[in-house]
PDB file of N, CA, C and O in Angstrom:
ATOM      1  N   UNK A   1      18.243  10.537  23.302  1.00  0.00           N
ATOM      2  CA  UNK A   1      18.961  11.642  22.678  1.00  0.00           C
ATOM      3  C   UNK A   1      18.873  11.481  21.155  1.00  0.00           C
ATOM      4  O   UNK A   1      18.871  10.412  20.544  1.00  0.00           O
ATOM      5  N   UNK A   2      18.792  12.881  20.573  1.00  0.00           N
ATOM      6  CA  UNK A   2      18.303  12.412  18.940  1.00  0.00           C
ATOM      7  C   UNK A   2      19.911  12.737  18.838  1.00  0.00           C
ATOM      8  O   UNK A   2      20.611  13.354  19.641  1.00  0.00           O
ATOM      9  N   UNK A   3      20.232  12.185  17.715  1.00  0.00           N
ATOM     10  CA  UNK A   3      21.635  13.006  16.600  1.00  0.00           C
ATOM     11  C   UNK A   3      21.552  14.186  16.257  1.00  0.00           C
ATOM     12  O   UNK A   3      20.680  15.051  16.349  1.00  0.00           O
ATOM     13  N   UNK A   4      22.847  14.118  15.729  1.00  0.00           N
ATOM     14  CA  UNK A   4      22.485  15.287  14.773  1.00  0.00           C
ATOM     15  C   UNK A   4      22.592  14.785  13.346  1.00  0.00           C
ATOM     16  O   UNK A   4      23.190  13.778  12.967  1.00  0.00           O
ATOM     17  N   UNK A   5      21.996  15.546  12.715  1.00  0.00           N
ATOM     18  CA  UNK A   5      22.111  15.381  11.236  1.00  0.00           C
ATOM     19  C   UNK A   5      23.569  14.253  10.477  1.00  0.00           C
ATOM     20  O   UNK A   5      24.740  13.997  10.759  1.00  0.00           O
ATOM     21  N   UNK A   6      22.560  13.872   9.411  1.00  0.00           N
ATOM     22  CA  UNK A   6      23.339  12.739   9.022  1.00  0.00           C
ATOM     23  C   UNK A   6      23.211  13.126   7.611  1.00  0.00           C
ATOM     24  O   UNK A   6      22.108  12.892   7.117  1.00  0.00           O
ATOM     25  N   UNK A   7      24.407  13.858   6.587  1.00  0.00           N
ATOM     26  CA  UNK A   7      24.444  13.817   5.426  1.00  0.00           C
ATOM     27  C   UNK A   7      24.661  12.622   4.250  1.00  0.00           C
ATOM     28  O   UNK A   7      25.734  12.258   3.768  1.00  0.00           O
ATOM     29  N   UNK A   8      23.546  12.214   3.998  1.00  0.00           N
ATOM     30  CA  UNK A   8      23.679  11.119   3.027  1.00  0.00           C
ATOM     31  C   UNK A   8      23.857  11.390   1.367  1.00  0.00           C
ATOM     32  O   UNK A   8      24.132  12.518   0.957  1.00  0.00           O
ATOM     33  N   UNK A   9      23.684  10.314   0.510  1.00  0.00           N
ATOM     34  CA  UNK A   9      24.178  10.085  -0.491  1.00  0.00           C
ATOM     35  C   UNK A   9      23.064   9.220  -1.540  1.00  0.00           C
ATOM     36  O   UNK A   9      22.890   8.006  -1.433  1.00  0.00           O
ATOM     37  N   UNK A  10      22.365  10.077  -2.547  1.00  0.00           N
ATOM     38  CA  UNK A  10      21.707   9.007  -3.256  1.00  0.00           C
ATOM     39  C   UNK A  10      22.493   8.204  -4.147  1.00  0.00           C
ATOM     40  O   UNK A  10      23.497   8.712  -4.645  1.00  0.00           O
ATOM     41  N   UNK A  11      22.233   7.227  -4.371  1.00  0.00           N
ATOM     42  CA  UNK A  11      23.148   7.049  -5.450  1.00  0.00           C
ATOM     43  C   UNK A  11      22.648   6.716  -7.072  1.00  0.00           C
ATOM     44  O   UNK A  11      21.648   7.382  -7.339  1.00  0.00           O
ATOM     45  N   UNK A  12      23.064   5.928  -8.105  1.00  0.00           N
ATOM     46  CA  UNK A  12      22.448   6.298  -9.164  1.00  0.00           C
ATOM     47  C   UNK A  12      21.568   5.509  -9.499  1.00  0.00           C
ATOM     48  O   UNK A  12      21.188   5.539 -10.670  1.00  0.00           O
ATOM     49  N   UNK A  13      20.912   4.453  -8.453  1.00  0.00           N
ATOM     50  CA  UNK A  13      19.893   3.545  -8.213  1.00  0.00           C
ATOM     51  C   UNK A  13      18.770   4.417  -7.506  1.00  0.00           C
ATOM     52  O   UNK A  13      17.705   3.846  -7.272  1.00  0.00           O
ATOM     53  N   UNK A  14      18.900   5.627  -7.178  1.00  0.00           N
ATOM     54  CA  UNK A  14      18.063   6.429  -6.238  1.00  0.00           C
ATOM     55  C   UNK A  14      18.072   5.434  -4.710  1.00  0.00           C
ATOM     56  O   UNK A  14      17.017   5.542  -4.087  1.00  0.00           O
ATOM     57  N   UNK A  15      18.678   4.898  -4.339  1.00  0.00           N
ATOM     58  CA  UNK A  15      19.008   4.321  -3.171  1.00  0.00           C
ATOM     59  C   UNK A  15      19.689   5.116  -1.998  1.00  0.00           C
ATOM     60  O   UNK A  15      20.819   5.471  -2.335  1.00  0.00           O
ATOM     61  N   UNK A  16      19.384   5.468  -0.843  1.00  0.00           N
ATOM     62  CA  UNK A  16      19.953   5.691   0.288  1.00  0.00           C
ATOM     63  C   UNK A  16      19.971   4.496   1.012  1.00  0.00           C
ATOM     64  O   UNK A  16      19.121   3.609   0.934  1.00  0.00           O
ATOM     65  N   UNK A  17      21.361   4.500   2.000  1.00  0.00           N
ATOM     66  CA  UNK A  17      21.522   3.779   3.063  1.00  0.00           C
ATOM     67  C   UNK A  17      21.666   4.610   4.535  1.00  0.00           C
ATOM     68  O   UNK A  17      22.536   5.394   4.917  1.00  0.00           O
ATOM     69  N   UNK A  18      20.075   3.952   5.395  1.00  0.00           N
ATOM     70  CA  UNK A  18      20.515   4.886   6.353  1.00  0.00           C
ATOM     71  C   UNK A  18      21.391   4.342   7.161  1.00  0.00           C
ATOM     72  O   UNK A  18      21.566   3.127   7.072  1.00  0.00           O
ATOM     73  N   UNK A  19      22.177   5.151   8.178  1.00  0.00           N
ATOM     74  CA  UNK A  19      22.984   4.512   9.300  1.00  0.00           C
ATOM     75  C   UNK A  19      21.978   3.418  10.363  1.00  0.00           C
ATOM     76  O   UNK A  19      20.768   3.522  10.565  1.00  0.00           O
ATOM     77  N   UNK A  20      23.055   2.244  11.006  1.00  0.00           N
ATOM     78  CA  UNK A  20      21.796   1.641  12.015  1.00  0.00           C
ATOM     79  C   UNK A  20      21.525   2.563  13.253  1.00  0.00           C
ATOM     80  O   UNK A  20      20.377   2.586  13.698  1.00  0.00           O
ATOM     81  N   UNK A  21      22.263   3.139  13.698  1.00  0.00           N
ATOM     82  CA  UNK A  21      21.821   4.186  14.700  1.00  0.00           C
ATOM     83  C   UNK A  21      20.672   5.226  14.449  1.00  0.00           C
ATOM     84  O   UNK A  21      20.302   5.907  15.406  1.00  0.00           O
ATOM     85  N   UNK A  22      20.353   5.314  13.782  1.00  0.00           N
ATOM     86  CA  UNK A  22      19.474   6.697  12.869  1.00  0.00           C
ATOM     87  C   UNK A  22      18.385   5.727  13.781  1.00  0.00           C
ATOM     88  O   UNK A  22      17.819   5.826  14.870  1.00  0.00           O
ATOM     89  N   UNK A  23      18.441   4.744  12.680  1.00  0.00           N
ATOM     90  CA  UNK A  23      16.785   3.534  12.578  1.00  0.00           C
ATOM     91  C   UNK A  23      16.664   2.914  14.242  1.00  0.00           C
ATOM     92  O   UNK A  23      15.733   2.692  15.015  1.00  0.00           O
ATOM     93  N   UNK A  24      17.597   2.832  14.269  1.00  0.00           N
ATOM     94  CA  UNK A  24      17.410   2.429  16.044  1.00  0.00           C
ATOM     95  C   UNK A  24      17.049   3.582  17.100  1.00  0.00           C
ATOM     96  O   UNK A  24      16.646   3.217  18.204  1.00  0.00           O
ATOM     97  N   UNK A  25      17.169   4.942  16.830  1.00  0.00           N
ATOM     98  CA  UNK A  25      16.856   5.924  17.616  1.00  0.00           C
ATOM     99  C   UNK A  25      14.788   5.986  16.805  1.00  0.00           C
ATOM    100  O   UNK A  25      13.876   6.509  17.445  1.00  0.00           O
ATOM    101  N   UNK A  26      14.653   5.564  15.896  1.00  0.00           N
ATOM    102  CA  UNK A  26      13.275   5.586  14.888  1.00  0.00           C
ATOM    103  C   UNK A  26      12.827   4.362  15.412  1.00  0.00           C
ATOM    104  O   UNK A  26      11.684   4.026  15.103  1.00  0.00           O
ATOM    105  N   UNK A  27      13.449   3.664  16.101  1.00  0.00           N
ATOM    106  CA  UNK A  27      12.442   2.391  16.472  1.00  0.00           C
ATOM    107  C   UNK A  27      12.327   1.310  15.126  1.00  0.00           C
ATOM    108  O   UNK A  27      11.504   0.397  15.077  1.00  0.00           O
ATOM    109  N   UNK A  28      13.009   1.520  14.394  1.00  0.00           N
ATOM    110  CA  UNK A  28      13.065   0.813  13.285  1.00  0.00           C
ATOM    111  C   UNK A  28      14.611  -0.144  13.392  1.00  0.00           C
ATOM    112  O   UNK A  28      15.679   0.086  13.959  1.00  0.00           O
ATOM    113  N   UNK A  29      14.091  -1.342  12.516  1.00  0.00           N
ATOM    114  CA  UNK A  29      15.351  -2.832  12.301  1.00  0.00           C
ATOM    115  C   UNK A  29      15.217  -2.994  10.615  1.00  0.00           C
ATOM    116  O   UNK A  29      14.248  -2.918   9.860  1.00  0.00           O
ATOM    117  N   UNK A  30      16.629  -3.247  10.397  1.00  0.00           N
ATOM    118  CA  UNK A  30      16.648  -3.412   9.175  1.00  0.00           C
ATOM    119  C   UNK A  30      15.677  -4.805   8.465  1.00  0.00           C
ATOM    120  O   UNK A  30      15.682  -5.921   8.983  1.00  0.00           O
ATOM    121  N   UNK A  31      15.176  -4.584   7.670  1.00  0.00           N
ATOM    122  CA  UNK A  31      14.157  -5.307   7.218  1.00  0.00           C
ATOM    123  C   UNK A  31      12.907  -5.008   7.362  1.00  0.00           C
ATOM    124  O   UNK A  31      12.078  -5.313   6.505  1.00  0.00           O
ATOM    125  N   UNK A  32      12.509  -4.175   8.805  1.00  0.00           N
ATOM    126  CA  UNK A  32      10.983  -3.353   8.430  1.00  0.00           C
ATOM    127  C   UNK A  32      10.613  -2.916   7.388  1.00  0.00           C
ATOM    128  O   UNK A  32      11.340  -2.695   6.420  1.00  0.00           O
ATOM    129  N   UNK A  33       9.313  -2.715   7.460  1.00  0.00           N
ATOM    130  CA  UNK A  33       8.197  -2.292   6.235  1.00  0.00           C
ATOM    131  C   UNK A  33       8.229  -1.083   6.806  1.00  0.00           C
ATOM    132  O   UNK A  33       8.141  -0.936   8.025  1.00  0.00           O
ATOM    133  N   UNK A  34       8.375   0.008   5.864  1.00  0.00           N
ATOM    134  CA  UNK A  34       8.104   1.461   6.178  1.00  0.00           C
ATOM    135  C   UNK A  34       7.027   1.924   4.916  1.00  0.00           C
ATOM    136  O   UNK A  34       6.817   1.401   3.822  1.00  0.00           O
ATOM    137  N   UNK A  35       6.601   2.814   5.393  1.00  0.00           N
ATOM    138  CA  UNK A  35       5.827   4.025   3.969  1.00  0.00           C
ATOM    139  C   UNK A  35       6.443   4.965   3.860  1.00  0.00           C
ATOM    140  O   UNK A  35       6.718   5.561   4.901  1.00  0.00           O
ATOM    141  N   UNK A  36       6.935   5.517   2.549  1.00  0.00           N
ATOM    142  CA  UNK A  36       7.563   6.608   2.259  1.00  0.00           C
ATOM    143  C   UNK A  36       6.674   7.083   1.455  1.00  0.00           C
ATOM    144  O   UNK A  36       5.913   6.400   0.769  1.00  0.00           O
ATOM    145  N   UNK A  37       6.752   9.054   1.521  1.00  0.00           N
ATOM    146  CA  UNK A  37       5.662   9.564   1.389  1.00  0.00           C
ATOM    147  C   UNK A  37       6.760  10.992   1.262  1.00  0.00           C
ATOM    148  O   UNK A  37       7.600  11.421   2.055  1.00  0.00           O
ATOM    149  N   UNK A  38       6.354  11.441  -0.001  1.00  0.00           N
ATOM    150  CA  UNK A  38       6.864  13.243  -0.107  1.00  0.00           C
ATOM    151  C   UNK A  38       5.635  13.856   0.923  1.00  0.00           C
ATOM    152  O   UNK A  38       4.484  13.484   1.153  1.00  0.00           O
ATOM    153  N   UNK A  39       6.482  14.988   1.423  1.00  0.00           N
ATOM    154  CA  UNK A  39       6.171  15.919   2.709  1.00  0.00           C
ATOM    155  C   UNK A  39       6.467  17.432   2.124  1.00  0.00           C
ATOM    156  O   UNK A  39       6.748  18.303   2.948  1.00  0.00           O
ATOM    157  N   UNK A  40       6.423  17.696   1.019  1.00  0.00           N
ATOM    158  CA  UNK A  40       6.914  19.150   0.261  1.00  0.00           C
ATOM    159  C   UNK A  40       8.109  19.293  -0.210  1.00  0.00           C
ATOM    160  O   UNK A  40       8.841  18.424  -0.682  1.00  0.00           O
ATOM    161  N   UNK A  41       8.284  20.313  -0.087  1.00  0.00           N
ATOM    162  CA  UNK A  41       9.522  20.576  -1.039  1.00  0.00           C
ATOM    163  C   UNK A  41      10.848  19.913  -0.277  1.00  0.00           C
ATOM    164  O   UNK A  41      11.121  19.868   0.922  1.00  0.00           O
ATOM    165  N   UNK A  42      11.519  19.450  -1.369  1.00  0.00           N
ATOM    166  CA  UNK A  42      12.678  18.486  -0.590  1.00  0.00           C
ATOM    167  C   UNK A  42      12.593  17.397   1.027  1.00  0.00           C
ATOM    168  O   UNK A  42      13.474  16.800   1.645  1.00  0.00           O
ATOM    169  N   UNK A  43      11.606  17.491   1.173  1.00  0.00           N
ATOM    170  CA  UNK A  43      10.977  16.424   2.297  1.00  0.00           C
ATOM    171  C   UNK A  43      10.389  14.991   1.692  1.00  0.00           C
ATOM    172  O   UNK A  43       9.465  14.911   0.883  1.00  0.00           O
ATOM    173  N   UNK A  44      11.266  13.667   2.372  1.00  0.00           N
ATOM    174  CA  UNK A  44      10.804  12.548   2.259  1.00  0.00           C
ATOM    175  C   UNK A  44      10.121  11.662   3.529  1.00  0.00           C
ATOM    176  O   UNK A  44      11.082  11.192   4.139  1.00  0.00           O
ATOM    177  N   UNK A  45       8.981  11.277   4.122  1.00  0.00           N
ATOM    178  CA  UNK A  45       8.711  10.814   4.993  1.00  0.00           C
ATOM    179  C   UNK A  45       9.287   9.272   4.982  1.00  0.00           C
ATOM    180  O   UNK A  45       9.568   8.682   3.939  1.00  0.00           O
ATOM    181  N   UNK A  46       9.435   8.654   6.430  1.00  0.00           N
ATOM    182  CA  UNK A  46       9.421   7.780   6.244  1.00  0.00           C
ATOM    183  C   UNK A  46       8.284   7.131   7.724  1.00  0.00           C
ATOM    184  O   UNK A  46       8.387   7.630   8.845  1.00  0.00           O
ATOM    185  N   UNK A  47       7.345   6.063   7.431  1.00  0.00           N
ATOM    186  CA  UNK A  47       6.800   5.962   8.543  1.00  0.00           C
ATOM    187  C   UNK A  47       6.706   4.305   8.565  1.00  0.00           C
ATOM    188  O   UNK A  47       6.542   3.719   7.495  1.00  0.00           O
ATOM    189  N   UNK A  48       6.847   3.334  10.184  1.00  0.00           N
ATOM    190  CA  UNK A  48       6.708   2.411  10.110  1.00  0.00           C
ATOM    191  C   UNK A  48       5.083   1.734   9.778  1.00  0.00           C
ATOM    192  O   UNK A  48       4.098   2.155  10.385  1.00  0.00           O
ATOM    193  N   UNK A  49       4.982   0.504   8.602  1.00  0.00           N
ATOM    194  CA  UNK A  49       3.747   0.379   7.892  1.00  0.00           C
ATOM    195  C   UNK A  49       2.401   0.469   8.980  1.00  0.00           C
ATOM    196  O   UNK A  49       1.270   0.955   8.988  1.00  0.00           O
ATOM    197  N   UNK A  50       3.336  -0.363   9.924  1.00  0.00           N
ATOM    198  CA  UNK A  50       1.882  -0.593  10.992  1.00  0.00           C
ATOM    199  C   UNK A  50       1.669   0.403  12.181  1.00  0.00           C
ATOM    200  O   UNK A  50       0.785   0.226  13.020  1.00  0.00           O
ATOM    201  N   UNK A  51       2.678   1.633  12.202  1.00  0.00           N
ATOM    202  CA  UNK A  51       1.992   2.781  12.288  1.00  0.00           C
ATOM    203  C   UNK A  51       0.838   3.466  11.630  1.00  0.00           C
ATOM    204  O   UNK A  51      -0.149   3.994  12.142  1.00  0.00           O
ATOM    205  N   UNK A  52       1.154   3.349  10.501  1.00  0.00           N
ATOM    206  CA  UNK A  52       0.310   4.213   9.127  1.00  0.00           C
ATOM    207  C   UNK A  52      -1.191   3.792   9.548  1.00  0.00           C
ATOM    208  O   UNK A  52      -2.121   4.402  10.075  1.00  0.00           O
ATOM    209  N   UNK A  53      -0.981   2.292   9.012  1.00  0.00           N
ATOM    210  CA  UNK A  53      -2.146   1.538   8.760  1.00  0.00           C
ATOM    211  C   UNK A  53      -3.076   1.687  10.435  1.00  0.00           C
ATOM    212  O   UNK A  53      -4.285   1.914  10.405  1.00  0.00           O
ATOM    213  N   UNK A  54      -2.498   1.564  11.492  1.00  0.00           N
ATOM    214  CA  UNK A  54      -2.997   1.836  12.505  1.00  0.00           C
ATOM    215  C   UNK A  54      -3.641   3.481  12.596  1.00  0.00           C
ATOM    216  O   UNK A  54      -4.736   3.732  13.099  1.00  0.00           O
ATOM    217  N   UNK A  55      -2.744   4.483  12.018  1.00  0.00           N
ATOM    218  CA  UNK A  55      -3.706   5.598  12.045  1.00  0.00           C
ATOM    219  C   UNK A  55      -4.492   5.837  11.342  1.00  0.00           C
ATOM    220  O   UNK A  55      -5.182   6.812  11.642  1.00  0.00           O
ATOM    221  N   UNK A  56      -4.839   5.048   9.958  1.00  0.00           N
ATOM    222  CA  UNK A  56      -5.520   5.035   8.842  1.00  0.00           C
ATOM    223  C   UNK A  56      -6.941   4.390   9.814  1.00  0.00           C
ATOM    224  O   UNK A  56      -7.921   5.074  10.109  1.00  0.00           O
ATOM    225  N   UNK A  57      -6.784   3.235  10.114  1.00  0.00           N
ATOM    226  CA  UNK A  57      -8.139   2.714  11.141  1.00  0.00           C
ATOM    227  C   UNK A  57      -8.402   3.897  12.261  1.00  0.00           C
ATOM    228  O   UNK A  57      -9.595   4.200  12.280  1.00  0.00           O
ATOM    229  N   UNK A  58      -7.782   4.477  12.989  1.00  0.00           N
ATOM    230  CA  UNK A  58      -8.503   5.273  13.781  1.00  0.00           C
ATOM    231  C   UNK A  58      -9.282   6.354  13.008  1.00  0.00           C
ATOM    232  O   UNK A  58     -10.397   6.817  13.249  1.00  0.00           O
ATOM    233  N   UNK A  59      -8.291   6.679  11.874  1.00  0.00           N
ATOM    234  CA  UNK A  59      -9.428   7.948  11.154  1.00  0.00           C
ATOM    235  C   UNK A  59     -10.347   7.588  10.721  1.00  0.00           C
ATOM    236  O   UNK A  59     -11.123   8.403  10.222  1.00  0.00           O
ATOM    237  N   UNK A  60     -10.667   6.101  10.733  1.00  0.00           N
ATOM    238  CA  UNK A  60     -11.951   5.734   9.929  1.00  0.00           C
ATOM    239  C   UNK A  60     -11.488   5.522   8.349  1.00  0.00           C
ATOM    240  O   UNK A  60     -12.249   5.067   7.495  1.00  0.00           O
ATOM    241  N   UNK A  61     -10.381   5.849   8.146  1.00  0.00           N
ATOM    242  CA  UNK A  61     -10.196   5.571   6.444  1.00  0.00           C
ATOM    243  C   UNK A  61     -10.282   4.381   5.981  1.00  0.00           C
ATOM    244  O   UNK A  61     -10.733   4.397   4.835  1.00  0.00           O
ATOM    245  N   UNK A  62     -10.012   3.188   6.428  1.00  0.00           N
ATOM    246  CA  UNK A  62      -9.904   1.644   6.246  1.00  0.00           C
ATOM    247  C   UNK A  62     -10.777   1.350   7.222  1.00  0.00           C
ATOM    248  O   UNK A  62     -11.043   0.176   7.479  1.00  0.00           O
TER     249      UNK A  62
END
């Protein structure tokens, strides 16, 4: 089951904290390596590294 929306807070470090439930429904633990990546207007990606890098080798990019 996904959530629903989770209104966060940057703060004046440009820092968010996500909730652990968020990252645990993402398959993510605090301390992973993620890639963050703008996605357009007001969109921030976040993807786990050895996802990325794994689709980067199938496309042939690396």
């Amino acid at each position: 089951m996904i959530r629903e929306p989770v209104e966060l807070g940057i703060n004046d470090h440009g820092q968010v904290e996500l909730p652990l439930g968020l990252l645990a429904e993402a398959g993510l633990s605090p301390g992973a390596s993620v890639l963050a990546y703008s996605d357009g207007d007001g969109r921030i990606v976040l993807r786990r590294a050895e996802d990325a890098i794994c689709d980067l080798i199938e496309d042939g990019t690396l």
